[in-house]
N, C-alpha and C positions, 0 to 999 in steps of 0.2 A: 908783449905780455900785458893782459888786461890790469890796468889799479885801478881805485877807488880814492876817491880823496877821505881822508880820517874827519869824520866828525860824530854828534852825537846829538840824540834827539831822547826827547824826556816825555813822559805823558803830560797831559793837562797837570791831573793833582800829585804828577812827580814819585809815582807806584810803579813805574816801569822807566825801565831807560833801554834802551839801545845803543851802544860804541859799535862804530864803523870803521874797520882796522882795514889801511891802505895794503899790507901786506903779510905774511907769515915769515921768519924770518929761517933762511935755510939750516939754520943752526938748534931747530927745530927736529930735525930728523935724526931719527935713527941711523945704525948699521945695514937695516932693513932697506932704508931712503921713506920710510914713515913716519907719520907725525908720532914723536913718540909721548902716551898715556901722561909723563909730565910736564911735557910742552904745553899741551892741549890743558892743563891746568894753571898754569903758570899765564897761557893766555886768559884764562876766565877769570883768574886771579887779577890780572890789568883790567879789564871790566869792572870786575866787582869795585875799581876803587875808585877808576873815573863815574860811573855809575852811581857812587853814593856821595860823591864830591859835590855835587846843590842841593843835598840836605840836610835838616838840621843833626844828623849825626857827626857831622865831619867840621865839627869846633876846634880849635886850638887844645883844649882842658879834656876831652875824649875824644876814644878811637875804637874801630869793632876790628875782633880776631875772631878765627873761625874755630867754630865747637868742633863742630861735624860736618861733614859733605859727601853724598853719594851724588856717582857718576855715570851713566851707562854710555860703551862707547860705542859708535856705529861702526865695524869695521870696512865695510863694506863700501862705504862712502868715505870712509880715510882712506882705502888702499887707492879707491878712484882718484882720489885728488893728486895720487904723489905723481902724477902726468905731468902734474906742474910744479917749478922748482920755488913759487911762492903765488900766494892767491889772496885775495884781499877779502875779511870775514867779517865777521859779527860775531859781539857779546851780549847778549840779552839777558837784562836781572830784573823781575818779574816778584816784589814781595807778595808772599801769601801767609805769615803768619808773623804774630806781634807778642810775645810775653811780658814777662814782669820786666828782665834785664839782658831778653836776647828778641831775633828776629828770624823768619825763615823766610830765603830768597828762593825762586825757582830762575836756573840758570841753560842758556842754552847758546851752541857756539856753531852758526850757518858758513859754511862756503859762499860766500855771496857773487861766484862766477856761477852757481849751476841750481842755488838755494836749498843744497842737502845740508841736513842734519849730521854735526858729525861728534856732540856730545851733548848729552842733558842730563840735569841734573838737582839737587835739594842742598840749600847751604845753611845750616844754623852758626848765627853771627852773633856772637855775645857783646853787646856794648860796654869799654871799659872806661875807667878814668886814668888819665895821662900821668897824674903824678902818682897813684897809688896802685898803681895795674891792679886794681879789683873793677870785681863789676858791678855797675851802677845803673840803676835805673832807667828805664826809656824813657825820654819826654815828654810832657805828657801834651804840648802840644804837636808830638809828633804823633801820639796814641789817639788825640781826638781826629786829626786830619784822616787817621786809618783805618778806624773805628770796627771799620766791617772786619778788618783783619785781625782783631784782638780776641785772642785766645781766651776762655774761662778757667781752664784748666793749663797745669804746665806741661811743660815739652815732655814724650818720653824718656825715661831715662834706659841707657844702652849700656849693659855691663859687658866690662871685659873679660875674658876666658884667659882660666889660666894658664901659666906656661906648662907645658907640658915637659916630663923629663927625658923625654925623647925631642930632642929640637938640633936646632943650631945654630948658634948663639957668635955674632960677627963685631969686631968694634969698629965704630965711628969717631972721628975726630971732624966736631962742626967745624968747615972750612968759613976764614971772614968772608969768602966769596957768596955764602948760602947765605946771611944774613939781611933779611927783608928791610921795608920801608917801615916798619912798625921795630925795627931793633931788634929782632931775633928770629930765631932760624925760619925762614921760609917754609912755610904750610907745605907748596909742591915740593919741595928738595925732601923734606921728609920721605914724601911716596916714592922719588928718586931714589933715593939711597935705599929705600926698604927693600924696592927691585933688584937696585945693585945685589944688594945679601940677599937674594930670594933666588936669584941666579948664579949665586957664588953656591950658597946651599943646595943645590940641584947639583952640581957637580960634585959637590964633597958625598952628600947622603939622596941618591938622586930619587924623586919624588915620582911616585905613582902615575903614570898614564902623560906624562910630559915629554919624553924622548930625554936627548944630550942634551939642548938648552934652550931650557923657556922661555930666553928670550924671543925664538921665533913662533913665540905660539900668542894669539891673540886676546888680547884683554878686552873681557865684557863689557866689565863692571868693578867698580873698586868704593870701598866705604874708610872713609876715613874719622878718627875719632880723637880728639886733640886733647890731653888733662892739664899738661904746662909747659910753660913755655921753656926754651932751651936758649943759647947763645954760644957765641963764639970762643972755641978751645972747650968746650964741655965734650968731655967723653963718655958717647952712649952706646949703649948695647943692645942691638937687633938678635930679636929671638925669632927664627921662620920655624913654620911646622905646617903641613897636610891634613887639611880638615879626615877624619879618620873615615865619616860616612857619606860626604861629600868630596870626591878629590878633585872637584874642578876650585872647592875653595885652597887660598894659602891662608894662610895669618900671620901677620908679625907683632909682636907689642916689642916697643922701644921703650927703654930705661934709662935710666940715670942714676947710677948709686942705688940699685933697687928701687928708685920713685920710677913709676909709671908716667912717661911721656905724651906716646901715642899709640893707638890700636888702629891696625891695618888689616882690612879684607878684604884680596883679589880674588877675583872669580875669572880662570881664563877659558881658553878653549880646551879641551884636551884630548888626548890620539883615540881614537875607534877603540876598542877594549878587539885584544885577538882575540878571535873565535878556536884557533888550532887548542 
């Protein structure tokens, strides 16, 4: 079976990096035997850290957590790959946007046996301070090195939709096992667990044009939207619902005691509509 040896290559003025990942790991897959939609995050998540590890964001005194990230996935080229029981890939993070106290990455994660594409994507990373988890200002000799990429204007801002009284509402208990390198719950575990209750709720209240279980229907595209952060033994509450005029969207917003966590929107495949 073909590897790759792990290394990593930086551009000249260090705006792009490359991670060269020797393998996928089988524990990666699905039920299906596919990469499943959190792995394939979880991997880019590993990118994005060794990636931003030779710049000056990645001081001892600050650290960047992610705001938001949209992902579109290729399925086409994931189902191709599951031939093999691991393959050795690429993390590509590609800044293109600089603000007052956040940054946007363009993220893309190659097969590096066959060079397909098998997710791309947009990552807004807010830079914080380590003792006061607020967010602090970008560098500014990080801002003159990137000059071309500094925004005049701020990032859009993305409201979230509310819950609706028709849903269905699943509890979490954060496992220590979901608990990141930054001290709190895992960016990908969130979209993990929102699945889990996105496929619990299809059997309970079964959703529009999905069949018995979503989980075998494929994911496009997924947007994630982060407000605060969570930690270990916090019990939070996934609310799923069926976009009404779109039913290839889901939506979840996670809670906390009523404080809004995260907002989640899948976009999957969905069944032919019958003609009879």
């Amino acid at each position: 079976m073909k590897t790759l040896p792990y290394k990593v290559e930086t551009s000249e003025d260090g705006g792009k990096s490359t991670v060269h990942f020797p393998g996928i790991s089988y524990l990666s897959s699905g039920p299906s035997g596919l990469l499943t939609p959190w792995a394939i995050l979880q991997c880019i998540e590993g990118g994005q850290i060794v990636g931003l590890t030779n710049t000056v964001l990645r001081r001892s005194n600050m650290f960047t957590i992610i705001m938001s990230q949209t992902f579109d996935f290729n399925w086409e080229n994931i189902a191709y790959a599951k031939r093999d029981m691991t393959f050795p890939y690429t993390i590509t993070l590609d800044i293109v946007g600089i603000g007052r106290t956040s940054l946007q990455w363009k993220q893309t994660m190659v097969n590096s046996m066959d060079g397909s594409c098998l997710a791309t994507g947009l990552v807004h990373m807010v830079l914080m301070d380590s003792a006061s988890r607020r967010p602090r200002e970008i560098p500014l000799e990080f801002k003159k090195k990137y000059c071309r990429f500094v925004k005049q204007s701020p990032f859009a801002v993305i409201n979230i939709p509310e819950i609706p009284a028709v849903c269905v509402s699943l509890p979490v208990t954060v496992p220590y096992s979901d608990i990141g390198p930054n001290s709190h719950f895992n960016q990908a575990c969130f979209f993990k667990h929102a699945f889990n209750c996105v496929r619990k709720a299809n059997q309970i209240r079964p959703f529009y044009r999905f069949g018995k279980d979503i989980g075998e229907r494929a994911m496009k595209k997924n947007f994630v939207l982060f407000k605060g952060e969570s930690f270990e033994g916090d019990q939070l509450v996934f609310s799923c619902w069926q976009d009404r005029n779109q039913p290839q969207h889901i939506h979840t917003v996670i809670t906390n005691n009523d404080r809004v966590l995260a907002y989640i929107k899948m976009t999957l495949d969905i069944l032919e509509e019958s003609k009879l």
